[in-house]
C-alpha positions as CSV (number, residue, x, y, z in Angstrom):
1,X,-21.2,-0.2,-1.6
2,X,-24.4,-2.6,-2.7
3,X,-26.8,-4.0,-0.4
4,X,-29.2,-6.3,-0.7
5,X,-32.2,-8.9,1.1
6,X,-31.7,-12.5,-0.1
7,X,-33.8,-15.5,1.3
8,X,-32.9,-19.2,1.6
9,X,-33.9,-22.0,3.4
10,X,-31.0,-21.4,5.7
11,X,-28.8,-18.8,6.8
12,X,-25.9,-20.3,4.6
13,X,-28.3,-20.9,1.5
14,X,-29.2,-17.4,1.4
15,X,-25.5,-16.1,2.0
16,X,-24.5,-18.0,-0.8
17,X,-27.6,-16.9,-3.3
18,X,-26.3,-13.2,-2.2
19,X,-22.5,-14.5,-3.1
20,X,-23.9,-15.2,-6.4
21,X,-26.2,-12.5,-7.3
22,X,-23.5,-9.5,-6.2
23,X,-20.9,-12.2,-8.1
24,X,-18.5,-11.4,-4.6
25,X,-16.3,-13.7,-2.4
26,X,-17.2,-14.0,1.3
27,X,-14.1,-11.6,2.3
28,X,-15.5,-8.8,0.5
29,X,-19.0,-8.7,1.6
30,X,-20.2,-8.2,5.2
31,X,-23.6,-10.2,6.4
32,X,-26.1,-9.5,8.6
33,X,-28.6,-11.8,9.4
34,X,-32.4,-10.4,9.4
35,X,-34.6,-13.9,10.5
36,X,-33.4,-17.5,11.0
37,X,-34.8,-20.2,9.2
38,X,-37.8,-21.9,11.5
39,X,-39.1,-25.0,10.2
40,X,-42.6,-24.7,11.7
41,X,-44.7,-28.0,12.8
42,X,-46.2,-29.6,10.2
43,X,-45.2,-27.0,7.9
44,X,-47.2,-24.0,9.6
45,X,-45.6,-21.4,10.7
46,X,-42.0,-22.4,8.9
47,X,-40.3,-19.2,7.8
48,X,-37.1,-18.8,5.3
49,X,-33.9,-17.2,6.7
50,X,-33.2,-13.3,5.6
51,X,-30.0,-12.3,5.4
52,X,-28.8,-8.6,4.6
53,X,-25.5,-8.4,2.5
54,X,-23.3,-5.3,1.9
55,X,-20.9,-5.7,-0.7
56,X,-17.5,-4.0,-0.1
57,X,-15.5,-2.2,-3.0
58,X,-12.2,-4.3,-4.3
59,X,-9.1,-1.7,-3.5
60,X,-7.3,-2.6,-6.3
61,X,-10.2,-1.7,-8.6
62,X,-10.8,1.4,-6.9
63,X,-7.2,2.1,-6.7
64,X,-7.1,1.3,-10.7
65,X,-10.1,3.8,-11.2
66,X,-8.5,6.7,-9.5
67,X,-5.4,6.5,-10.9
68,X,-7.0,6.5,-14.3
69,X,-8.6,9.4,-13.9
70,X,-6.3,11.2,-12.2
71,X,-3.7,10.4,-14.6
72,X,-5.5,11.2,-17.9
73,X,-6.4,14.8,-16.6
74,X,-3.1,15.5,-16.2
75,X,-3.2,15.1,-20.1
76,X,-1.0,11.4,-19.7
77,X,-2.5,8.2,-21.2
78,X,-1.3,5.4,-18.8
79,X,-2.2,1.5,-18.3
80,X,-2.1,0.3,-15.4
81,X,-1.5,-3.7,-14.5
82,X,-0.8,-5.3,-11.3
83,X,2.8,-6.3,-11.2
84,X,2.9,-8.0,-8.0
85,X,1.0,-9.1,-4.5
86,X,1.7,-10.5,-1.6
87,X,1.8,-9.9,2.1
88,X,2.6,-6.5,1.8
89,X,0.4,-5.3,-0.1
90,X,-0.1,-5.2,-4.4
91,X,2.0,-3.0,-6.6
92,X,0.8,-1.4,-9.7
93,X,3.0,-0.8,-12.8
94,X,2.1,2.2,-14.5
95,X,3.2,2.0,-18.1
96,X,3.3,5.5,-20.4
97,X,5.3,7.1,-22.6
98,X,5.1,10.2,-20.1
99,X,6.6,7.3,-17.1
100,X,9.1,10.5,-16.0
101,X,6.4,13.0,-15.8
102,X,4.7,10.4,-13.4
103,X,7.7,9.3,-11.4
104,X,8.8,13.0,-10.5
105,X,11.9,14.3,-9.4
106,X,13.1,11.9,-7.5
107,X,9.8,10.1,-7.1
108,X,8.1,12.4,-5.5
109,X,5.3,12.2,-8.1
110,X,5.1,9.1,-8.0
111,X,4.6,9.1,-3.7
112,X,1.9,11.5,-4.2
113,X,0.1,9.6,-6.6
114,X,0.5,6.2,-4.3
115,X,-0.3,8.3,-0.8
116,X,-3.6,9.6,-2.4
117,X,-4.8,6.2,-4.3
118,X,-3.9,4.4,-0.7
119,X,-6.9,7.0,0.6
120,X,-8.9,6.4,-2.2
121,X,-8.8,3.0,-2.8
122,X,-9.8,2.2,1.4
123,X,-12.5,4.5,1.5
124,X,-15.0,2.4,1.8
125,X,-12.9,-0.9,2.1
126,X,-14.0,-4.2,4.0
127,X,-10.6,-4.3,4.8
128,X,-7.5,-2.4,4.4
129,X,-5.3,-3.0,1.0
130,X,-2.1,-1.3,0.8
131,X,-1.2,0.1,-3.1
132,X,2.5,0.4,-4.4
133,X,3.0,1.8,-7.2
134,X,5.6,1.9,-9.7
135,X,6.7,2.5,-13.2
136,X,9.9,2.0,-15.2
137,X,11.0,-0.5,-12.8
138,X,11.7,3.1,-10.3
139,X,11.3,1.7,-7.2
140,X,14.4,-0.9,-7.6
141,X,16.5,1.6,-8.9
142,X,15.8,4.2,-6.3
143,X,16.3,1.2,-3.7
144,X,20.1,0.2,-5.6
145,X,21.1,4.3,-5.3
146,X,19.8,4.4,-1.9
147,X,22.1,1.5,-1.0
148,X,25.0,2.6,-2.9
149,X,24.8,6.2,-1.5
150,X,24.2,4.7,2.1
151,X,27.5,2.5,1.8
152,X,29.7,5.7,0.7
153,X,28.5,7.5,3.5
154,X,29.1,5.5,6.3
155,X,32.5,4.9,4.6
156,X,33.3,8.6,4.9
157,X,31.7,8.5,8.5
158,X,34.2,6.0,9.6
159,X,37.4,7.6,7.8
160,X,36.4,11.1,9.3
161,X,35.4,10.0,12.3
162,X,32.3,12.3,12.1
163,X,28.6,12.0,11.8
164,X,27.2,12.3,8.4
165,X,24.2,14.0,7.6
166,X,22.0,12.7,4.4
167,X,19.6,15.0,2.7
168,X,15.4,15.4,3.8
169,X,14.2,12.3,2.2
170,X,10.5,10.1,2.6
171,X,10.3,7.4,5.2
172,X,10.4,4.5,2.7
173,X,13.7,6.4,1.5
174,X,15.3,6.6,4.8
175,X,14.1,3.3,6.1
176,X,16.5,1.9,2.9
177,X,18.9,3.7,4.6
178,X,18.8,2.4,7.9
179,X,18.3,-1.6,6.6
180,X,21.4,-1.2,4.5
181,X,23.5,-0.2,7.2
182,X,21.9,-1.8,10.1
183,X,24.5,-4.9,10.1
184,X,27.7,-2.3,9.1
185,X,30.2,-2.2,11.7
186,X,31.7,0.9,12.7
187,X,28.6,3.0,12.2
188,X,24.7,3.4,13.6
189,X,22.0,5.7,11.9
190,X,18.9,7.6,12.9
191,X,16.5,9.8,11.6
192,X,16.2,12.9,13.0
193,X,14.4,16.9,11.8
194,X,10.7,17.1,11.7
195,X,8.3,16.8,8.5
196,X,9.0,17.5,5.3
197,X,12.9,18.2,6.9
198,X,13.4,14.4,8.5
199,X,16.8,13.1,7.3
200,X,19.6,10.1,7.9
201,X,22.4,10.9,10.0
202,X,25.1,8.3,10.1
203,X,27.8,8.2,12.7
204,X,30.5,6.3,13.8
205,X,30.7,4.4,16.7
206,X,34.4,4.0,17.3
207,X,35.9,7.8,18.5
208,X,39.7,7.9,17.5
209,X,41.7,10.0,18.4
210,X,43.5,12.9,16.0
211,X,40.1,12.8,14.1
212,X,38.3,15.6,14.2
């Protein structure tokens, strides 16, 4: 974080000299204001408004910063560039000729390295900025085996007239799960186990009898 004193004839002049000299938008700087302007009579006892401005890290930068370094003393090069932002947050594409040492078996590299850089990049954030990150396109093709795996499940739920149980998986993993079966009909999910042992169980909500 940087701090600094500006004056300006008003509160809003000196807001804005601070603006320029930290080169920051209003949404990442927080203001404090030390002394309102006073205009004095006849010019005698006028003061200038004081204003006290803390600039706020960007996320993404620090985000950017940590991964970096991170990254490269795991022996990797990487470069990193912000694929995409919007509501949810921004994603960062992580491009490397090392992308499957990053991504990890079954991503679970590639969670790590997003869970820590989330903590890293809103350490000392004006606001919260949720990191995604990604590489090789991962995340989409997780998502499209997720969605396959989900459909043959509940398929074998319903013919066997038996709750399925899926393996331990993360919560973005199993929430996949549960929003591509949420409008099936003939089946309901829920997570259930504790931790690192949390898992999908999908079961079928007709009970036939002669199944078993």
């Amino acid at each position: 974080m940087k701090k600094i004193t500006v004056k300006g004839k008003t509160v809003e002049e000196a807001i804005q000299r601070a603006l320029t000299e930290l080169n920051a938008t209003i949404d990442r700087v927080e203001v404090k204001v030390i002394e309102e302007a006073r205009k004095g009579f006849l010019g005698i006892g006028s003061r200038l408004a004081v204003v006290e401005v803390t600039q706020f890290p960007d996320p993404v930068e620090e985000a950017r910063a940590y991964l970096k370094n991170v990254i490269q003393s795991m022996g990797i090069s990487v470069t990193i560039l912000e694929k995409e932002k919007n509501e949810d947050g921004v994603v960062l594409e992580l491009i490397s000729d090392k992308a499957a040492v990053l991504i990890g078996k079954r991503g679970q590299t590639l969670n790590a390295l997003e869970y820590l850089t989330n903590i890293a990049a809103n350490r000392n954030a004006k606001t919260y900025q949720r990191i995604f990150l990604d590489a090789e396109n991962y995340r989409e093709r997780r998502k499209q085996t997720l969605i396959r795996l989900a459909e043959r499940q509940a398929e074998k739920a319903i013919k066997l007239n038996r709750n399925i149980a899926l393996e331990p998986m993360p919560a973005k993993d199993r929430k996949i799960i549960h929003t591509a079966l949420q409008n099936k009909e003939g089946v309901t999910t829920n997570s259930r186990g504790e931790g690192i042992y949390r898992h999908v169980v999908i079961s079928p909500t007709k009970n036939r009898r002669g199944h078993q």
